[in-house]
PAMAR-676122 format. One line per field, with one value per residue (C-alpha): y, x, z; residue number from 1. Coordinates in pm, whole numbers. Last residue first. Layout:
# residues N
yy = [Y	...] $
xx = [X	...] $
zz = [Z	...] $
firo = [NUM	...] $
This chain:
# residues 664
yy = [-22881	-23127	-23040	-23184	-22939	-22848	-22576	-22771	-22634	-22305	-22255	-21820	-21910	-22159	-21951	-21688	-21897	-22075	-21899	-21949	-22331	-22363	-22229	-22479	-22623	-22701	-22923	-23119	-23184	-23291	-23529	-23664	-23734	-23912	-23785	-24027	-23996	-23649	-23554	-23827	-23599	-23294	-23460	-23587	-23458	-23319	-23416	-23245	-23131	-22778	-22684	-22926	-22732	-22405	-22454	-22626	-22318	-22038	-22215	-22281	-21922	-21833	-22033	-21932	-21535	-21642	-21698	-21967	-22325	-22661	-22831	-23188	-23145	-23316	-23529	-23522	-23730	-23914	-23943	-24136	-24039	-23674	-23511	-23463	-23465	-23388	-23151	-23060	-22777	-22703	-22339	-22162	-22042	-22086	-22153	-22047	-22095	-22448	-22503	-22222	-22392	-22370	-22585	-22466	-22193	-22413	-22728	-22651	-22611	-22806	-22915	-23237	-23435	-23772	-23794	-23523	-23767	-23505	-23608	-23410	-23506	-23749	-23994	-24037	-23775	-23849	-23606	-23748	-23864	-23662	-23427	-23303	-23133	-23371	-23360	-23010	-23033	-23272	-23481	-23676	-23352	-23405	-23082	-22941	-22581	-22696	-22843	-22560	-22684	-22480	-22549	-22605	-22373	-22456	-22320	-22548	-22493	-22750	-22815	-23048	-23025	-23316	-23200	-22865	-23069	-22691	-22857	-22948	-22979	-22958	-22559	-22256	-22449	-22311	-22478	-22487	-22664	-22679	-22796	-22982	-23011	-22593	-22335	-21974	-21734	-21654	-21672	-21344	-21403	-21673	-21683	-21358	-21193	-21543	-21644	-21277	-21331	-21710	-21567	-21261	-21474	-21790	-21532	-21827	-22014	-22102	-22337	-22042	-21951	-21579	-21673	-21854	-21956	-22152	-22052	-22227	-22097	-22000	-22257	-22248	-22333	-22630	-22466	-22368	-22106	-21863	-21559	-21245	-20960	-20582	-20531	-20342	-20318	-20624	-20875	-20678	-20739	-21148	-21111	-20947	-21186	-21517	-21362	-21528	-21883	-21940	-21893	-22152	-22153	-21876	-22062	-21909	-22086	-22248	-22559	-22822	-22601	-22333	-22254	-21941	-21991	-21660	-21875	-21655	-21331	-21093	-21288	-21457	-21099	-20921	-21195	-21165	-20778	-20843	-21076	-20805	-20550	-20764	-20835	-21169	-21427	-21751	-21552	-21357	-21459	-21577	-21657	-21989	-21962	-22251	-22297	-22325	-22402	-22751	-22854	-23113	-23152	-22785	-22675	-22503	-22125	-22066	-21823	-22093	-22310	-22041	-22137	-22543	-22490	-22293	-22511	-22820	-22631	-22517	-22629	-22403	-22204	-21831	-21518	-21354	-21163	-20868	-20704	-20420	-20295	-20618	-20767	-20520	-20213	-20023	-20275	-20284	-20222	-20435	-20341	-20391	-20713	-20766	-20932	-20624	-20486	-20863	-20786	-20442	-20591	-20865	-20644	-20413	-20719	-20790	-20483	-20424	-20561	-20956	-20987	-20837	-20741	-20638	-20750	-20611	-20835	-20733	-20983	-21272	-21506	-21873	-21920	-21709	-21468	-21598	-21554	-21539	-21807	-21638	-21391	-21690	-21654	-21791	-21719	-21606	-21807	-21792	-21524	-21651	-21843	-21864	-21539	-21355	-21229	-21348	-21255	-21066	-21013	-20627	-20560	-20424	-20279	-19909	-19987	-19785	-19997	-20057	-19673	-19592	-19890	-19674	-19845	-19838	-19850	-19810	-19692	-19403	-19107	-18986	-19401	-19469	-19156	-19177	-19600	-19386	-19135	-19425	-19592	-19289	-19274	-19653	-19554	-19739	-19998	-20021	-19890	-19914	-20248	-20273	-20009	-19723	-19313	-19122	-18971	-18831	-18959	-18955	-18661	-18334	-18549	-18548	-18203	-18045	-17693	-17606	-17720	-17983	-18161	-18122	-18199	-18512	-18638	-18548	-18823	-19114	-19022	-19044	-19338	-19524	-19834	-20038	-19907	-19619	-19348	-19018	-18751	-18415	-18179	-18303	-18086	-18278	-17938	-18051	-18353	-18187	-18455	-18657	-19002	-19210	-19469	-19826	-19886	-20272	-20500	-20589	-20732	-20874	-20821	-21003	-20772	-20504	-20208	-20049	-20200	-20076	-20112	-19811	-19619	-19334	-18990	-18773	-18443	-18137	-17882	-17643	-17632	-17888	-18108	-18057	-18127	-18435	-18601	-18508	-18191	-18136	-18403	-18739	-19037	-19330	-19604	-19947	-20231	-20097	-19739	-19455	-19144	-18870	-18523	-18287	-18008	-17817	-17479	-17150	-16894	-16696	-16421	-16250	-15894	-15921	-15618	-15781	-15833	-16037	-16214	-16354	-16397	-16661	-16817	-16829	-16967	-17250	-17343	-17327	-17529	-17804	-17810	-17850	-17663	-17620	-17425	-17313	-17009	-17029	-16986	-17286	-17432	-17318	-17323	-17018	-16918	-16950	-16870	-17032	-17276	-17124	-16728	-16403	-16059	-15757	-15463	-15272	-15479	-15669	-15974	-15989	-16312	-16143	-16364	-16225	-16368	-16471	-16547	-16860	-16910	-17013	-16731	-16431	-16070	-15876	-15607	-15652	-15777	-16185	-16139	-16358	-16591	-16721	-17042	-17221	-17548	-17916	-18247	-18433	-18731	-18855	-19181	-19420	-19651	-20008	-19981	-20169	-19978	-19907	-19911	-19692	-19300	-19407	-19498	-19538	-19806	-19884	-19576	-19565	-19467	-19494	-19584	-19438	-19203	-19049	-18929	-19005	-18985	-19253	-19151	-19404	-19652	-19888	-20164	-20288	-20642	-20621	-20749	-20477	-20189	-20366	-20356	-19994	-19923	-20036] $
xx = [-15752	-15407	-15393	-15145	-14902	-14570	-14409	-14618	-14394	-14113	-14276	-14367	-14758	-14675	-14491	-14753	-15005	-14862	-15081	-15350	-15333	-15341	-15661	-15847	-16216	-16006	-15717	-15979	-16153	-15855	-15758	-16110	-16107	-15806	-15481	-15417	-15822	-15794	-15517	-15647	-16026	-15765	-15669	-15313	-15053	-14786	-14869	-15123	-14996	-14923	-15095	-15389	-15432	-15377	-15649	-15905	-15768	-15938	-16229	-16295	-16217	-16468	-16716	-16709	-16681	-16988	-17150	-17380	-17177	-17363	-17075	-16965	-16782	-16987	-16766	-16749	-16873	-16651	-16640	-16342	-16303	-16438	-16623	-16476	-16546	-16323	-16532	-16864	-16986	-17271	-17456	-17671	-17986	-18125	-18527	-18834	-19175	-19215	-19438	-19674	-20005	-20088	-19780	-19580	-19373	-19078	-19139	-18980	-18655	-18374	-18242	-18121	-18283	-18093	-17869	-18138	-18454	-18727	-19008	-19338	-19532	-19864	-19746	-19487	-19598	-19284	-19094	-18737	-18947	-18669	-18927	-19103	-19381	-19612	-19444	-19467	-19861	-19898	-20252	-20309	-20203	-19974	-20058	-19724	-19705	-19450	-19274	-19076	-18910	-18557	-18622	-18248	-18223	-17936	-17738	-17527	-17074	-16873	-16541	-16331	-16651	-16896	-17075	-17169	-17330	-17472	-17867	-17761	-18137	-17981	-17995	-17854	-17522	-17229	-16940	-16510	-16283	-15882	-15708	-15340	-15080	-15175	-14976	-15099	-15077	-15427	-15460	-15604	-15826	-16011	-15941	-16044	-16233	-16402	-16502	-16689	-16846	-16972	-17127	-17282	-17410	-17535	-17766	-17854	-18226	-18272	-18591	-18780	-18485	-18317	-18219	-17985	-17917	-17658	-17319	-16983	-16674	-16349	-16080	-15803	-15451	-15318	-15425	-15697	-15978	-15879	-16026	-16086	-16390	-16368	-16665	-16530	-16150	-16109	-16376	-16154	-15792	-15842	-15987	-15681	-15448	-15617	-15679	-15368	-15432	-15752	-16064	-16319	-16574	-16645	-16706	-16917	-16827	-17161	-16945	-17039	-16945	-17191	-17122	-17116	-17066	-16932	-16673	-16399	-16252	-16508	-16818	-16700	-16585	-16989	-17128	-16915	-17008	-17347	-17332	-17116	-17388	-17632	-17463	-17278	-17376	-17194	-17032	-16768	-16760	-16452	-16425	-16359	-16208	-16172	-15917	-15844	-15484	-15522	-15909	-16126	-15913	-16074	-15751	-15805	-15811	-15803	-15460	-15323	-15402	-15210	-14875	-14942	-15062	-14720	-14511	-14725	-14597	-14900	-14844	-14712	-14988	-14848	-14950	-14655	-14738	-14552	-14688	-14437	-14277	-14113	-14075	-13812	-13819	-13683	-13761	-13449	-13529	-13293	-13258	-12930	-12799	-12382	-12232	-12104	-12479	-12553	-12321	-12452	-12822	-12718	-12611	-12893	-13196	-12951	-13011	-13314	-13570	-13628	-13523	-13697	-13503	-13755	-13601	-13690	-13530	-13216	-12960	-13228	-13264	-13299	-12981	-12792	-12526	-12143	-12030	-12428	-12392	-12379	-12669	-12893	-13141	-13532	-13745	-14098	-14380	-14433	-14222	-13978	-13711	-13408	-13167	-13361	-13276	-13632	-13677	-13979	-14007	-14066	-14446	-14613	-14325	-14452	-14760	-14898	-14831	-14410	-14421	-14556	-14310	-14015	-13840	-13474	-13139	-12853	-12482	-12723	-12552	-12868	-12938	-12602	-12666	-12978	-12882	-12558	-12785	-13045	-12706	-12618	-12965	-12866	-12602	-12293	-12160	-12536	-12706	-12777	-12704	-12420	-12225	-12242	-12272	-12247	-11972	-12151	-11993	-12218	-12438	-12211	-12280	-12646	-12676	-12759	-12930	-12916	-13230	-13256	-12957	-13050	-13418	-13342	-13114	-13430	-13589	-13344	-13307	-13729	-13746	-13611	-13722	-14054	-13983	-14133	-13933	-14018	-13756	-13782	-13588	-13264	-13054	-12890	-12889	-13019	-13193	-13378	-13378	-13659	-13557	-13815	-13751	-13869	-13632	-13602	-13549	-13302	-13484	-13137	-12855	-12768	-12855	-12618	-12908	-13180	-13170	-13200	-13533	-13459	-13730	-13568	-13681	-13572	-13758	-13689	-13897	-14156	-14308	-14554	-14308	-14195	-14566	-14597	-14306	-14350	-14136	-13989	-14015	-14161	-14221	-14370	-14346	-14486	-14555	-14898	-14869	-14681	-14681	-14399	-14428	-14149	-14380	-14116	-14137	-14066	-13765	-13834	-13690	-13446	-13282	-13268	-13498	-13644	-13962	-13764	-13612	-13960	-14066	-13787	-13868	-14255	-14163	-14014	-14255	-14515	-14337	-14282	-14632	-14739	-14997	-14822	-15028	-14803	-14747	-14545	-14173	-14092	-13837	-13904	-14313	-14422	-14645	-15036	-15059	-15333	-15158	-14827	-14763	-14935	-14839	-14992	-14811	-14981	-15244	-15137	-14975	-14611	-14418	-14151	-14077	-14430	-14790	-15127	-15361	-15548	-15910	-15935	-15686	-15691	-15579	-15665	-15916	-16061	-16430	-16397	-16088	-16321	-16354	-15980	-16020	-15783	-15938	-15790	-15830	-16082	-16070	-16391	-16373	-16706	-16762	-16938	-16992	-17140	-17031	-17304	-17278	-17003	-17121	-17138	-17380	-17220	-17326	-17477	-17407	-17593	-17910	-18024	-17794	-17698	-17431	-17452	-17295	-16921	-16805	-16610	-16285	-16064	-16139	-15911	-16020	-15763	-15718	-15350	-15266	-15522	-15288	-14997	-15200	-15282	-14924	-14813] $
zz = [1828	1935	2262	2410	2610	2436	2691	2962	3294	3303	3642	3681	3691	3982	4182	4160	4230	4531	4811	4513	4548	4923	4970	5037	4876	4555	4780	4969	4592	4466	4717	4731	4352	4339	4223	3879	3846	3943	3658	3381	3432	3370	3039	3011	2766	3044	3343	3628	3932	3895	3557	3644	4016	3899	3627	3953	4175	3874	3839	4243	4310	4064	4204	4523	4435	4273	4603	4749	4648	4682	4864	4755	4422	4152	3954	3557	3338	3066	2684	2568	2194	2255	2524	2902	3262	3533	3801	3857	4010	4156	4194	4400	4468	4824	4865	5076	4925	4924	5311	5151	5173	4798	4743	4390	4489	4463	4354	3992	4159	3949	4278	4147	4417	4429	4774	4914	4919	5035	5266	5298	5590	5621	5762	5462	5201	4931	4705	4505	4203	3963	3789	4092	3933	4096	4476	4469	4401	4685	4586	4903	5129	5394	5554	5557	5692	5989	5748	5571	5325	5213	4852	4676	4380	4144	3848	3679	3655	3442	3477	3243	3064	2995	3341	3174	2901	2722	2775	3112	3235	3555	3555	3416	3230	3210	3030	3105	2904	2995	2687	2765	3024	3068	2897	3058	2808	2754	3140	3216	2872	2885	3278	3422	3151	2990	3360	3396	3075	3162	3516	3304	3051	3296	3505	3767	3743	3398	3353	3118	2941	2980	3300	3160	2767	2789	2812	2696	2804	2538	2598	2849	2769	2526	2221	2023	2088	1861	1700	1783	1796	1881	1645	1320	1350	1558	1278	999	1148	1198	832	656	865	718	402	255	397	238	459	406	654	944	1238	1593	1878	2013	2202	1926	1683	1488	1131	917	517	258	148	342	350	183	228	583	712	626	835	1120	1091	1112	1376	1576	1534	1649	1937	2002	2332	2414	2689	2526	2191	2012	1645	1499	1207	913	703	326	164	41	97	168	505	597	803	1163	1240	1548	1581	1724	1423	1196	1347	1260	919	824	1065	860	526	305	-84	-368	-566	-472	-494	-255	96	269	580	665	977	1078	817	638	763	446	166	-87	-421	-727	-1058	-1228	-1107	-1219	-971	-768	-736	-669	-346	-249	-247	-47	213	192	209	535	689	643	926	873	541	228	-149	-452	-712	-1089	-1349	-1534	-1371	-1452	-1154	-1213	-1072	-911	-1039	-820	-424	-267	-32	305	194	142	-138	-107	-385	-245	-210	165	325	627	459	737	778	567	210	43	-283	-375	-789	-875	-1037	-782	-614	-595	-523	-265	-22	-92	-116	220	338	199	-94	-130	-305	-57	-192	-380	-193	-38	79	220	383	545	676	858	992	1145	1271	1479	1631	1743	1824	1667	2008	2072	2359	2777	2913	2638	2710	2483	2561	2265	2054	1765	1436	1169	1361	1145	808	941	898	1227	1226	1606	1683	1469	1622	1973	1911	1756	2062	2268	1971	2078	2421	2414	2241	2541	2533	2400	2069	1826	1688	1442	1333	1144	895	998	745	396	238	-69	54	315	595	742	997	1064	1318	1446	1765	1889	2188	2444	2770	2865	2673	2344	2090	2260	2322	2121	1817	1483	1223	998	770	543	411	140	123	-97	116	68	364	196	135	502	636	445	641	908	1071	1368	1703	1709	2038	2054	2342	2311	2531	2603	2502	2605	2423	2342	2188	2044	1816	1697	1905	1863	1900	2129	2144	2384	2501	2852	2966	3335	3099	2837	3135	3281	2926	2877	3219	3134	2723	2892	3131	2882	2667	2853	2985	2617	2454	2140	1896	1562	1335	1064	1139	902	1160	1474	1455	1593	1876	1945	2315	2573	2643	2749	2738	2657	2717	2706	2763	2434	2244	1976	2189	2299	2304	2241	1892	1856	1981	1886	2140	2094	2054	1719	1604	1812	1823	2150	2060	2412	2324	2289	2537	2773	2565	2671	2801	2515	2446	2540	2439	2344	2620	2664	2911	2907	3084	3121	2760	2489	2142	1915	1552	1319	1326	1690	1998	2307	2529	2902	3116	3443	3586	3219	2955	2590	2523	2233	1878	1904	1543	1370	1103	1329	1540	1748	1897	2243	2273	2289	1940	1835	2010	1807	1459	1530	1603	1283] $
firo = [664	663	662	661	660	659	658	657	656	655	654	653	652	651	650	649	648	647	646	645	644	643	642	641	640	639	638	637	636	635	634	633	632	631	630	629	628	627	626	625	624	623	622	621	620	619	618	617	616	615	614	613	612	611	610	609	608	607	606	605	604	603	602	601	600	599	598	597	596	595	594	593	592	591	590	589	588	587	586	585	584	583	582	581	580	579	578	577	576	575	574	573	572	571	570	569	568	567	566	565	564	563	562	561	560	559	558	557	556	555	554	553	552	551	550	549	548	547	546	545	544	543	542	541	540	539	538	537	536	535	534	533	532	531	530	529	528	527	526	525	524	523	522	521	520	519	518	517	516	515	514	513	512	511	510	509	508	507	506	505	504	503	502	501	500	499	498	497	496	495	494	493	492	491	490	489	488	487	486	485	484	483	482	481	480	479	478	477	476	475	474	473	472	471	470	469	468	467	466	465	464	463	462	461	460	459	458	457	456	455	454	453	452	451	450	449	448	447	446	445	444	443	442	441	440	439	438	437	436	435	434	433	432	431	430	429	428	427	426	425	424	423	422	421	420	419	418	417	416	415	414	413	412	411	410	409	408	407	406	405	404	403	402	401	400	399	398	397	396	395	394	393	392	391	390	389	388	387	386	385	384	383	382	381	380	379	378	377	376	375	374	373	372	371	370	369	368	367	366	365	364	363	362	361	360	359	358	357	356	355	354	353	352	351	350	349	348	347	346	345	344	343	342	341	340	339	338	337	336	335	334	333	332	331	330	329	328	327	326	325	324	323	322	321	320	319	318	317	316	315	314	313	312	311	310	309	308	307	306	305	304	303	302	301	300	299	298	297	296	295	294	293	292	291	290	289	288	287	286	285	284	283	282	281	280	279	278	277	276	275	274	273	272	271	270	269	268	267	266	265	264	263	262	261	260	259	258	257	256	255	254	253	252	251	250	249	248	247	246	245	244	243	242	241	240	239	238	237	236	235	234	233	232	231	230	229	228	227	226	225	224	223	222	221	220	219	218	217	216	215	214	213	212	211	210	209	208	207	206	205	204	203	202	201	200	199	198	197	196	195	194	193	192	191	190	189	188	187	186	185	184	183	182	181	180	179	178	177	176	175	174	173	172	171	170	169	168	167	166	165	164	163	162	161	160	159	158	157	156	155	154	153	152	151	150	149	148	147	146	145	144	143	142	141	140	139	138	137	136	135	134	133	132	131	130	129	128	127	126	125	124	123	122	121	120	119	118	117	116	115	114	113	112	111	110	109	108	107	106	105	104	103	102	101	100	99	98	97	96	95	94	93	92	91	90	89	88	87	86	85	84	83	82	81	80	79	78	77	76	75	74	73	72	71	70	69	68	67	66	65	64	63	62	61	60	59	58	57	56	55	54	53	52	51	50	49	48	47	46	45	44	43	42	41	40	39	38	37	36	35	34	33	32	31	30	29	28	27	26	25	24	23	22	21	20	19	18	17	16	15	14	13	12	11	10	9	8	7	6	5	4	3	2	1] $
């Protein structure tokens, strides 16, 4: 679960892969892995810690893996020795087997404890359970005591349950949910551990954990702890409360379940899904509502195996009680419901257009041949993909899709015919194994076109790592920016304009104006710069080189080219052109007046031109429909201010363009 929210959030996890270099020169450039290479700008190892004690290596002192080991005094072997914090191997609380906990918190505890054991207050300590807490991006997790493995391997009898609760009055502000694991010992029905993820406070949910554990809670003794509620800050049960009740319905049998561990492994293979939610939410799968359920239901045998899904449990358990009381013998309930687990149905029945519709902003758009097949367009960063990435593109389209790769019209990589189910399975394989997503879709920006650059014999600006930087801040920095409709943005090196960069609703081309210098013109009959001048703007007129400004194109193949020097000097820079568009009514864009210097320029430019069209633009109209409805020099007066990013912020918060009209 938290992998697949850390991949929502752009970040690629890997697991099982060994760091083996760092590669770079003056500076670091990738890391090189059991898995590929991973480009890098930086690179952050963060291994942990390791006791700095070798220098005990000779003393006698009893070690494990560098640690000290200690008593319930925290005494070592050797004779007044003592040995606290993280360099101290103590005891696990519960089992009493010997544990590492190199956490500030315990360090400071186990320093005042030792401070009274060596001022002759008779104590011990009495070990620690392993409490830890994370923060992630919209996430917080936090676990204390035992997991679940480690308390059957302790020797336990383990029952465990999975709850999805929420954290405060459902209808309050910012109220969201708690995942949690809750591990007892189902003889003595003792909190043997606890686990909770949430974007609140798992950490009053887990400290509440250590309280109960610590002093050898059952959860009979939790059922009715007395804790604060108001609806700001809980629910009117506890939510920790609620996580005991959902253990004991399930120890005394009232709840019949299956953990999510369970439901992967197999458990339910051959149980029939019904669908308990609140509206029909899994594709294939029988719909029942709860509200309706007063006599058997049709086409449902009472002795078939049900396996009972809502949205996170509890409903799935209410209708499980009430076709318990009509007479169904063998229903599961799935502990987390949809919001933990991935569930899916075979099914042959046809795509809904809200089914077709959702997975279109994911980029995946229907092949019309076909009823349940899409095709994925898959995000690059600048037009560019590594090696590695190709090769792992390749490997998604044989295992998810028809095993094809196609190129659209704006070099977005397509893999063909995915069907519906392995929609999710390949979006999680292309971030597992390159980092890559798909999309593209939508009324918001669209992924930038690049050609080739600098990397092309004409290319005169470094198109990749202009188009990469655009992708960063607006690709992505305004993925959730809706936009009257699709905002296209293309790159182009130089006026060739092999990527259409004037086509786009802004288009970017790398320039070189030749800064003449005429006092070296000789007025030659034969002018070499005036040959390779593609556009015919050069002219000797008495016997001096002329330039026609209004049509050069300052694609600057005269440069260099006069043996007397007069075409050495030049500025590079970059044009940008404004309003055009492809599609049924094709139009070219507007070249903004300035030939700009800087990148920071251009960027500033990009980013007010999409402030612009989401301020002043209307609902369904292209941006070229914006500055023809403004006028061009309006627009352009208002790009070369900066009056649009004093209102940014007001203008990102606007409820405006909830629909937009895109349609692709």
């Amino acid at each position: 679960y938290v992998q697949k929210h850390l991949q929502k959030h752009g970040i690629r996890v890997l697991t099982g892969v060994a760091a083996q270099e760092v590669l770079g020169d003056d500076k670091v450039s990738a890391l090189k892995t059991s898995a590929g290479e991973l480009s890098a700008d930086l690179v952050i190892l963060s291994v942990g810690i390791r006791p700095n004690t070798a220098f005990l290596n000779d003393t006698g002192m009893e070690m494990f893996k560098g640690t000290i080991l200690v008593n319930e005094q925290l005494q070592t072997n050797l004779p007044d020795i003592y040995a606290i914090g993280d360099c101290a191997m103590v005891s696990n609380r519960m089992t009493h087997s010997a544990q590492w906990s190199p956490m500030g918190s315990s360090a400071n505890l186990e320093g005042r404890l030792l401070a009274q054991i060596l001022n002759n207050t008779p104590k011990k300590y009495p070990g620690v359970l392993g409490t830890g807490i994370v923060k992630l991006p919209e996430l917080n997790c936090a676990r204390t005591g035992l997991s679940e493995k480690v308390a059957r391997d302790s020797g336990y009898d383990v029952e465990t349950v999975m709850a999805v609760v929420d954290d405060k009055a459902h209808y309050y502000p910012d109220a969201s949910s708690f995942i949690t694991k809750l591990i007892v010992d189902k003889s003595t029905h003792k909190i043997l551990g606890f686990q909770a993820l949430g974007s609140g406070a798992v950490d009053k949910m887990v400290d509440i954990a250590v309280t109960a554990i610590s002093l050898d809670a059952t959860i009979e003794q939790c059922e009715c702890m007395d804790f604060c509620y108001a609806p700001p800050f809980s629910t009117a049960i506890h939510p920790f409360v609620q996580t005991v009740h959902i253990m004991q319905n399930k120890l005394s049998h009232k709840l019949i379940s299956i953990t999510p561990a369970e439901y992967l492994a197999g458990k339910a293979k051959d149980y029939r899904v019904i669908d308990a939610g609140l509206v029909p939410s899994i594709r294939g799968a029988k719909y029942v509502d709860l509200a309706k359920v007063n006599a058997p239901i049709e086409g449902i045998d009472k002795d078939e195996k049900l396996l009972l899904v809502c949205a996170k449990g509890k409903r799935a358990y209410f209708l499980q009680n009430r076709l318990r009381h009509l007479g169904y013998t063998n229903t599961l309930s799935l502990e987390g419901g949809l919001f933990f687990n991935d569930v899916k149905v075979k099914t042959t029945s046809k795509l809904t257009p809200e089914e077709i519709k959702a997975v279109k902003a994911l980029g995946f758009l229907q092949d019309k041949n076909t009823a349940d097949k899409f095709n994925g367009r898959v995000i690059t960063r600048n037009g560019k993909i590594t090696a590695q990435e190709s090769k792992v593109i390749a490997e998604a389209a044989e295992k998810f899709g028809s095993g094809e790769i196609t190129m659209t019209s704006r070099l977005t990589v397509e893999i063909q015919g995915v069907p519906y189910d392995n929609i999710e399975p390949l979006r999680e394989y292309l971030m597992q194994n390159a980092g890559l997503e798909t999309g593209g879709t939508g009324s918001k920006v669209r992924p930038v076109v690049s050609c080739k650059g600098t990397t092309c014999q004409y290319g005169l600006i470094d198109t990749f790592a202009l188009s990469e930087e655009i992708h960063q801040r607006f690709y992505k920095g305004y993925r959730d920016v809706k936009l009257p409709h699709k905002f296209k943005i293309a790159v182009g090196g130089c006026p060739n304009n092999c990527v259409k960069p004037n086509l786009n609703d802004i288009g970017i081309i790398g320039q070189r104006v030749p800064q003449i210098d005429y006092a070296k013109c000789r007025g030659c009959k034969i002018c070499q710069p005036m040959n390779r001048c593609p556009m015919k703007t050069l002219n000797v007129v008495d016997k001096k080189i002329t330039i026609d400004e209004k049509h050069c194109n300052h694609c600057g193949l005269c440069v260099n080219k006069c043996p007397f020097h007069c075409f050495d000097n030049y500025t590079d820079g970059y044009r940008v052109y404004i309003g055009g568009r492809w599609g049924k009514h094709v139009k070219e864009g507007q070249a903004l007046s300035k030939i700009f210097t800087s990148k920071e320029e251009v960027l500033a430019i990009v980013e007010k031109a999409i402030l612009l069209f989401r301020e002043q633009g209307i609902t369904g109209e292209r941006f070229s429909d914006t500055i023809e409805r403004l006028g061009f020099a309006n627009v352009e007066a208002q790009l070369l201010a900066d009056d649009l990013l004093s209102r940014k912020q007001e203008n990102l918060k606007a409820q405006k363009h909830l629909v937009g009209g895109a349609t692709c």
